[in-house]
mmCIF file of the C-alpha atoms, coordinates in Angstrom:
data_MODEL
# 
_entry.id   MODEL 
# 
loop_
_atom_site.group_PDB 
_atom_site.id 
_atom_site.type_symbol 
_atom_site.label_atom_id 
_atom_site.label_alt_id 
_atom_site.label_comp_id 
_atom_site.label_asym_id 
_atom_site.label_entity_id 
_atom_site.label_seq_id 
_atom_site.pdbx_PDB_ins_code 
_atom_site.Cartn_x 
_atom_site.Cartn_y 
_atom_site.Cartn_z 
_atom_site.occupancy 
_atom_site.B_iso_or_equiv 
_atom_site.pdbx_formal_charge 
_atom_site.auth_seq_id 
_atom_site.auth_comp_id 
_atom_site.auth_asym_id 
_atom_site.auth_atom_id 
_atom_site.pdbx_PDB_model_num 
ATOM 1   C CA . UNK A 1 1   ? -6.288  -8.001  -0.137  1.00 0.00 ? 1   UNK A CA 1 
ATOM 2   C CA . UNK A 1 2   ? -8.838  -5.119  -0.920  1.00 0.00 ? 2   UNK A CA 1 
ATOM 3   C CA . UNK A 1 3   ? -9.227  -2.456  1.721   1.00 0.00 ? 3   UNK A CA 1 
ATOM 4   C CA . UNK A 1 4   ? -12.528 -1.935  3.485   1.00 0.00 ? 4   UNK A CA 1 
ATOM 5   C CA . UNK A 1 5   ? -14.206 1.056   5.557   1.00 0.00 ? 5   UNK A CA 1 
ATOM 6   C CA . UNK A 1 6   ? -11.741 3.424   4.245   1.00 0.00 ? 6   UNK A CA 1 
ATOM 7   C CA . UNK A 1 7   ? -12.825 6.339   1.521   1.00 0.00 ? 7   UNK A CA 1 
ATOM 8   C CA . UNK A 1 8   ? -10.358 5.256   -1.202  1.00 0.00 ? 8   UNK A CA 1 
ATOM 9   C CA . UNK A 1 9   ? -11.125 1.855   -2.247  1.00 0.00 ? 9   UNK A CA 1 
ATOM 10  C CA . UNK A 1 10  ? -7.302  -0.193  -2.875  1.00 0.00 ? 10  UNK A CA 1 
ATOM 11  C CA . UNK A 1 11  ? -6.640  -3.475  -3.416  1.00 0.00 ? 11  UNK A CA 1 
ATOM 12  C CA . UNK A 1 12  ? -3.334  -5.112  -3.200  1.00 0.00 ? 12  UNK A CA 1 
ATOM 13  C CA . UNK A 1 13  ? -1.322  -8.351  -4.734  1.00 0.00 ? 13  UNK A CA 1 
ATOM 14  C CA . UNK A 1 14  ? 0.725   -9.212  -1.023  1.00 0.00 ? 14  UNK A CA 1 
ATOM 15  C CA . UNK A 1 15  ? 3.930   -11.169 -1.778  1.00 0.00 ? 15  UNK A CA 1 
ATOM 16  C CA . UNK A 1 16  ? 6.798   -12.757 -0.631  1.00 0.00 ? 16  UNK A CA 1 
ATOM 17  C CA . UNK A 1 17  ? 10.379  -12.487 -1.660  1.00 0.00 ? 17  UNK A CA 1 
ATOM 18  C CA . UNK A 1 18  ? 13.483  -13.565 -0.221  1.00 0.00 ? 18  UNK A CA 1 
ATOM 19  C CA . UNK A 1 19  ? 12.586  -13.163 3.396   1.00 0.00 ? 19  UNK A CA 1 
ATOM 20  C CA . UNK A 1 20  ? 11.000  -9.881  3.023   1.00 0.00 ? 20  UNK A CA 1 
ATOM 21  C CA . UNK A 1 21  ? 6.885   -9.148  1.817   1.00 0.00 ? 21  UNK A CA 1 
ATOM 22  C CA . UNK A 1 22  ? 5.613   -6.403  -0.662  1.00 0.00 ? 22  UNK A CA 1 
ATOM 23  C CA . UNK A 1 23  ? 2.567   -5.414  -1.559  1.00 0.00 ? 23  UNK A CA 1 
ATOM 24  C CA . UNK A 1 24  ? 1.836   -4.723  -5.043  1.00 0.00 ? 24  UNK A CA 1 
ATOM 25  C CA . UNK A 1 25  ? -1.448  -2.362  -5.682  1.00 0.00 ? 25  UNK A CA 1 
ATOM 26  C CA . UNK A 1 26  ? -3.528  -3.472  -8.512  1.00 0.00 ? 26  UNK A CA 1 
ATOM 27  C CA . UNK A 1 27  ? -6.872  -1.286  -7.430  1.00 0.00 ? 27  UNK A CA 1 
ATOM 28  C CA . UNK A 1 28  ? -7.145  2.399   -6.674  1.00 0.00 ? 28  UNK A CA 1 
ATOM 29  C CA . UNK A 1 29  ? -10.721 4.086   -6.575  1.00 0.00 ? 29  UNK A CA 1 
ATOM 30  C CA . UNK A 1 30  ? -8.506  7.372   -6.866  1.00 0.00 ? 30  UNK A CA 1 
ATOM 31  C CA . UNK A 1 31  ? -6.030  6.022   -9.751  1.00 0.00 ? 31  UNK A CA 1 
ATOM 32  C CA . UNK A 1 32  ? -8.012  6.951   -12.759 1.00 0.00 ? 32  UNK A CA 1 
ATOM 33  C CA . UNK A 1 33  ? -8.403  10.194  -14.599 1.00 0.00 ? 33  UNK A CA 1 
ATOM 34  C CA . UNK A 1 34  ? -11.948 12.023  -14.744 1.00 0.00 ? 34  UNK A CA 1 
ATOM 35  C CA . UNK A 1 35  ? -12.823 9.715   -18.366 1.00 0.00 ? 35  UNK A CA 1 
ATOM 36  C CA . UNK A 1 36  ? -12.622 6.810   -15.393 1.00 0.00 ? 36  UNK A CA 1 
ATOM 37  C CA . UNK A 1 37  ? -10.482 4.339   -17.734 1.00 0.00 ? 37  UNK A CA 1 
ATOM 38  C CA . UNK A 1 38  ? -7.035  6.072   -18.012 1.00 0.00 ? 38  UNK A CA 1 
ATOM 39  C CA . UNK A 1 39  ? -4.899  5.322   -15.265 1.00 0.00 ? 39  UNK A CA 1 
ATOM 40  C CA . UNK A 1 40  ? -3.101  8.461   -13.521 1.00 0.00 ? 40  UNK A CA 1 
ATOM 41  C CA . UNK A 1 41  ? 0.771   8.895   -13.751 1.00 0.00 ? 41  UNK A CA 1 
ATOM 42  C CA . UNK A 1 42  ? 3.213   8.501   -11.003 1.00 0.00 ? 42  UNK A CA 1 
ATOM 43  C CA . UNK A 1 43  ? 3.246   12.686  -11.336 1.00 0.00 ? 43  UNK A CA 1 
ATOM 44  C CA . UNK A 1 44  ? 4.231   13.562  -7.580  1.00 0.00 ? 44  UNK A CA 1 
ATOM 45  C CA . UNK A 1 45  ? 7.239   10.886  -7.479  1.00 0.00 ? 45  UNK A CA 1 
ATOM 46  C CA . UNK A 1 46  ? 10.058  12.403  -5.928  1.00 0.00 ? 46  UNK A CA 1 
ATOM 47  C CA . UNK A 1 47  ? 12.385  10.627  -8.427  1.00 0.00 ? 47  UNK A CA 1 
ATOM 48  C CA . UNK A 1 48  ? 11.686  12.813  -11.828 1.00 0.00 ? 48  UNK A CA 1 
ATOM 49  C CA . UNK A 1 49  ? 12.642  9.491   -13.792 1.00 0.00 ? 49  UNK A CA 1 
ATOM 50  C CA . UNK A 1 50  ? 9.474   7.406   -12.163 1.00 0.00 ? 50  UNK A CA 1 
ATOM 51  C CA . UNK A 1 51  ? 6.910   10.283  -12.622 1.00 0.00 ? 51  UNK A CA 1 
ATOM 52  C CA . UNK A 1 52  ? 5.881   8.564   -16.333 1.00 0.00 ? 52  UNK A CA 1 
ATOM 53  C CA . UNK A 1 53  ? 4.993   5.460   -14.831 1.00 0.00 ? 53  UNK A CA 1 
ATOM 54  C CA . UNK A 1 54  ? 1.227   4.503   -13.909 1.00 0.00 ? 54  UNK A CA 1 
ATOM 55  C CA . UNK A 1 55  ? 0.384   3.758   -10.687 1.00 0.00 ? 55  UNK A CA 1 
ATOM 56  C CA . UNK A 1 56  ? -1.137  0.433   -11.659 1.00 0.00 ? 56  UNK A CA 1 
ATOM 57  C CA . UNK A 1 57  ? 1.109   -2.411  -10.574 1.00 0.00 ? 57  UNK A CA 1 
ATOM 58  C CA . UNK A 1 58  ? 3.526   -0.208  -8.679  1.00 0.00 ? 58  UNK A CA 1 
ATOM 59  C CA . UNK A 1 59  ? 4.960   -1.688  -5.624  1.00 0.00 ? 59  UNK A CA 1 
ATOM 60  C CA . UNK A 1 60  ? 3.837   0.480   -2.922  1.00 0.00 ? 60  UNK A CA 1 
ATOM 61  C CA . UNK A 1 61  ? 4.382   -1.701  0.321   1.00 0.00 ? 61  UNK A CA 1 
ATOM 62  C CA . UNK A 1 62  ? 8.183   -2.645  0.361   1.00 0.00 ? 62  UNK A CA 1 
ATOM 63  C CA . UNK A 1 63  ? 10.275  -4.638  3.078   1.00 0.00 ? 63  UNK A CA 1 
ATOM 64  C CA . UNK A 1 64  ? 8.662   -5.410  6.314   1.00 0.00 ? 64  UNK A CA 1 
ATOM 65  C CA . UNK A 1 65  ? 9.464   -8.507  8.035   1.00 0.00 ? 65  UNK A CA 1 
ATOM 66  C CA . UNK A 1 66  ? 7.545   -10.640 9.992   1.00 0.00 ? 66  UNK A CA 1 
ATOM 67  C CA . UNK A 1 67  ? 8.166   -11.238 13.397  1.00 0.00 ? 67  UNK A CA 1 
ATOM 68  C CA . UNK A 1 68  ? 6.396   -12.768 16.127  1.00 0.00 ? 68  UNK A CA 1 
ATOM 69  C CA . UNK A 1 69  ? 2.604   -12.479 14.431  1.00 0.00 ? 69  UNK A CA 1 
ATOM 70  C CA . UNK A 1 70  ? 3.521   -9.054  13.141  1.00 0.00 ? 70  UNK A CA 1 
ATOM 71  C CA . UNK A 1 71  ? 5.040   -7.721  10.042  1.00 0.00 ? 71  UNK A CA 1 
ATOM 72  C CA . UNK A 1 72  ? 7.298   -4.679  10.949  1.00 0.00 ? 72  UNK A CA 1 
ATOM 73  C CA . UNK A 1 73  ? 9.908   -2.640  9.123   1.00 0.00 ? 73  UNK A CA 1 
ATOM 74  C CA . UNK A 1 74  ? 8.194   -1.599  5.950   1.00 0.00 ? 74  UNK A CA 1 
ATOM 75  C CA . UNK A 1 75  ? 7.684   1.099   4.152   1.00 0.00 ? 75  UNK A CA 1 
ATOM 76  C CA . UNK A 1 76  ? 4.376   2.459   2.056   1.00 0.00 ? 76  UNK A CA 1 
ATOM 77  C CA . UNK A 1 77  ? 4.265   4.689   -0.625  1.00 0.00 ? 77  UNK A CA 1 
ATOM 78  C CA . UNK A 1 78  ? 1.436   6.410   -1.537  1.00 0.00 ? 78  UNK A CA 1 
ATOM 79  C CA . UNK A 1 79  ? 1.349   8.093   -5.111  1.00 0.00 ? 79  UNK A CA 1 
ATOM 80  C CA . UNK A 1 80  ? -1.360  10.439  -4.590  1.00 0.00 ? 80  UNK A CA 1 
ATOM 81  C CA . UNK A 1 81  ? 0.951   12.260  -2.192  1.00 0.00 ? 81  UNK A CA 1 
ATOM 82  C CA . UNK A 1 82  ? 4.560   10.905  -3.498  1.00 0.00 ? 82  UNK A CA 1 
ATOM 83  C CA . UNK A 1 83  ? 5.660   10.420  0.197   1.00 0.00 ? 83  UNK A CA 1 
ATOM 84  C CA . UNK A 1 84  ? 6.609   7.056   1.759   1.00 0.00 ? 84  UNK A CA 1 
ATOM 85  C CA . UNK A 1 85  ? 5.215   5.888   5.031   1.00 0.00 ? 85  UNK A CA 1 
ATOM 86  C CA . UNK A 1 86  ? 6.645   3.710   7.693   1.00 0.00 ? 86  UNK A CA 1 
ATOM 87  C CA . UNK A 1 87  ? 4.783   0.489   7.667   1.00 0.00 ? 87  UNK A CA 1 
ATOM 88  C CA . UNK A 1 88  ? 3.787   -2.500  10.190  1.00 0.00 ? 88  UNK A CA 1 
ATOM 89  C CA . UNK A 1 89  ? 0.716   -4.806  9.626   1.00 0.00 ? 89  UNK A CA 1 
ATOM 90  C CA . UNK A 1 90  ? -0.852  -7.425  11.659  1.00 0.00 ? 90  UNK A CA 1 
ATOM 91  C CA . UNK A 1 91  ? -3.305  -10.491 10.234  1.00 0.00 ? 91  UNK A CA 1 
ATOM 92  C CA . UNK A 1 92  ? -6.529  -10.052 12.702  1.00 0.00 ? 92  UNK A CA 1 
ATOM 93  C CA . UNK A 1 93  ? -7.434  -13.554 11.005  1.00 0.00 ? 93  UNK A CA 1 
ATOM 94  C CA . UNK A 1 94  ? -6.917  -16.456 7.446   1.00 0.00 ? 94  UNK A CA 1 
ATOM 95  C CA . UNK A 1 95  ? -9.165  -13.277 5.968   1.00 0.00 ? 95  UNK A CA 1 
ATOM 96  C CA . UNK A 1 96  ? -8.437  -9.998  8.100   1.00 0.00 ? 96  UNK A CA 1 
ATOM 97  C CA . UNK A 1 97  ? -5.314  -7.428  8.117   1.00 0.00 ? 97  UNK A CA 1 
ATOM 98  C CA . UNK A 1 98  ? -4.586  -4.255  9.905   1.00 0.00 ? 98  UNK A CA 1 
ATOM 99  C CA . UNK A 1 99  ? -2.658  -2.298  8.110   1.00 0.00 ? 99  UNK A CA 1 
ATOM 100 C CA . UNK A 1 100 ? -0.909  0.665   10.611  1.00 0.00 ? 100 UNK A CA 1 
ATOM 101 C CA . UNK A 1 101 ? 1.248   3.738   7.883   1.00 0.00 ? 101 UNK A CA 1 
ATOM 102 C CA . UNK A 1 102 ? 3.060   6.721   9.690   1.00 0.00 ? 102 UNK A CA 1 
ATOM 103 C CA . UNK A 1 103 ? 5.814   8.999   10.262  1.00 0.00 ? 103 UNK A CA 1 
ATOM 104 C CA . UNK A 1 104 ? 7.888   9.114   13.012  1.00 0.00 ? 104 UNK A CA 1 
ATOM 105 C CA . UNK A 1 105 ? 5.686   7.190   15.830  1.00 0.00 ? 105 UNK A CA 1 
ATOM 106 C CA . UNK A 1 106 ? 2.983   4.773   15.257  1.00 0.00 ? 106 UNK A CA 1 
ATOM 107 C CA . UNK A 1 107 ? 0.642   6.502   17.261  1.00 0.00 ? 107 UNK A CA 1 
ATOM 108 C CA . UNK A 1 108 ? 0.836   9.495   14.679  1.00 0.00 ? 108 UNK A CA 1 
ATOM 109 C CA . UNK A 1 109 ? -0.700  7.398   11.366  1.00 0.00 ? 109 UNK A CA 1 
ATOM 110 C CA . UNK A 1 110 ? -3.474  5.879   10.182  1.00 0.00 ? 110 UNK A CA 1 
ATOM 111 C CA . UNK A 1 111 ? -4.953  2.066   10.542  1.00 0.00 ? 111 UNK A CA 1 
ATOM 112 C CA . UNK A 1 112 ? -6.830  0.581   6.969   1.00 0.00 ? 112 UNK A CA 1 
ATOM 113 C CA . UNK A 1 113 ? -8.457  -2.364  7.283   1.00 0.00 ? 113 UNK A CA 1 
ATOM 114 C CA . UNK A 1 114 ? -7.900  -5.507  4.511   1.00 0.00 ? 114 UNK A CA 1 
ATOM 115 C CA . UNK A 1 115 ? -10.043 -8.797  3.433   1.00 0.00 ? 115 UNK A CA 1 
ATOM 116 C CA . UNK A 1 116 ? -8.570  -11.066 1.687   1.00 0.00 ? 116 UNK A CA 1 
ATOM 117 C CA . UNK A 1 117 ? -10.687 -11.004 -1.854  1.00 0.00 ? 117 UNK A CA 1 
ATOM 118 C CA . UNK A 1 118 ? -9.878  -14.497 -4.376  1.00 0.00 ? 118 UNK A CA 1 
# 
């Protein structure tokens, strides 16, 4: 899924396993260094022993479950920050998701918009 409308451009590998879903980011307009081919560290992890890791191929959507046309439960973590988000996301359609991250209350986050890409 690839996000769209938003000002950093992501793209995600969305999974399933066991009877949770991850997402699994594999594009971030804002993961490279100024040169524009070296991929940024983890630096702001909170765990000191992840901070050496790049960002490509982390696992930054972890645990929601779907329930009733929604999936609910997750959490998101966004490098650029090193915070983690609560998580639910929705399919609008075969090609569309809403994607809803916040703290404490949905109504206190912010809604990205995904297309499926191939």
């Amino acid at each position: 899924m690839q996000s769209t409308g938003s000002d950093t451009k992501l793209k995600f590998e969305f999974y399933k396993y066991g009877d949770k879903y991850f997402g699994k980011l594999l594009f971030a307009s804002n993961m490279y260094e100024t040169d524009g081919k070296t991929i940024k560290k983890d630096f702001k992890n909170p765990d000191k022993k992840l901070r050496d890791r790049s960002r490509y191929g982390i696992t930054n959507v972890t645990n929601l479950t779907y329930d009733e046309g929604e999936y609910l439960g997750g959490s998101l973590y966004n490098p650029e920050e090193g915070r983690s988000y609560r998580v639910k996301a929705k399919l609008k359609n075969e090609n569309e998701m809403e994607f809803r991250g916040y703290v404490g209350i949905s109504l206190l986050g912010k809604t990205m918009k995904f297309k499926k890409v191939n």
